[in-house]
Each structure stands twice: as C-alpha cells, then as structure tokens.
N, C-alpha and C positions, 0 to 999 in steps of 0.2 A: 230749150231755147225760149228765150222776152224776149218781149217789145218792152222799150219805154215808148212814151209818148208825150208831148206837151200838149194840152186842149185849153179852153177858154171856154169859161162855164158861168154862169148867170144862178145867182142863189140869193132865195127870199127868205128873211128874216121877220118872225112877226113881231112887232113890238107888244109886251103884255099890257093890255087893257090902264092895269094902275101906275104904269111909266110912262104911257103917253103924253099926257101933259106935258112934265117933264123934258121928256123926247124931243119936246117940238121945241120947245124953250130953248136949247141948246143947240138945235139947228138953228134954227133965229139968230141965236148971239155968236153964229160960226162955231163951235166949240164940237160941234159933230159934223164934219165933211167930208169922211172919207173911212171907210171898211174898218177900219182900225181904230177908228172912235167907236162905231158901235159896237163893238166885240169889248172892251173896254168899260162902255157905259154899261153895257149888258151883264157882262161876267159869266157867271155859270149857267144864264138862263138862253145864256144866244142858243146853246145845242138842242134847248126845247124845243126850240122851234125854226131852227136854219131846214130849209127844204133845198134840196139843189132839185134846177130845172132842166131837166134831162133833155129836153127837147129845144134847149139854148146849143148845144153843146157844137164845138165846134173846135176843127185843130188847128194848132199855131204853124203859122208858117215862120219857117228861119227868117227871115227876112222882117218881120214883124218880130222878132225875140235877137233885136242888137244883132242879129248874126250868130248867137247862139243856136247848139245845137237843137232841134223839138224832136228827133227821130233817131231811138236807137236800139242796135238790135244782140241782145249778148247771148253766150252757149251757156250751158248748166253749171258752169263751174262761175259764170259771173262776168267772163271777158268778154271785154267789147267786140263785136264782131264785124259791125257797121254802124258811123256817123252820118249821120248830114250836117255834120259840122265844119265839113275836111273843101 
C-alpha cells in the first residue's frame, strides 16, 4: 500500500556567476517572469544548482488544487483505494 500526495514546495535556483548579467537583462525586459523561463534560459545547468527547501514544504489542500484530488491511497497491485476527490 501508497500514498500519493500533492505538496507545494519552494526551490532555489542559483544563477551561474557568468549568466547573471544576462539574467537580470531579461528580467528587465519581461522575457524571464515566470519558472519556465528560467528552466529554459538555463538548460542543462538549472540541475546544477536547483536545491528544494525542504523546510517550505507544505500540502495542497483540494480546495486550493480546482477541486482536484491532492490525497490518495492505492493497494500493491496499484488500485485506487481512496480519493479526496469524490
């Protein structure tokens, strides 16, 4: 028997020294606002240095996730056994 779980977590990303220029340049001109530019702007180096803050961590309530489910519980073979979706 799982859990799944939905949580909401908080992660730092360091910019490398010789992109910051850069960096900031495109934040200026809007062209990096949002999680998905920087992962982008970055490429293969965001894994360098993405740290998750373990001590952000916190869980999604349904009601915060559209109504979707954030809690569920399966047997060994994989089926669902409980939602908080229902």
């Amino acid at each position: 028997m799982y859990i799944d779980l939905k949580i909401a977590l908080w992660e730092r990303i360091k910019i490398p020294k010789e992109l910051e220029k850069e960096f900031k340049k495109k934040v200026q001109k809007g062209e990096i606002n949002e999680p998905q530019d920087v992962f982008l702007f970055l490429g293969d180096k965001v894994e360098e240095t993405r740290v998750k803050l373990l001590d952000t961590l916190q869980p999604v309530k349904k009601e915060n996730n559209d109504g979707e489910a954030t809690f569920q519980i399966f047997d060994n073979n994989h089926t669902l056994i409980f939602s908080n979706d229902n």
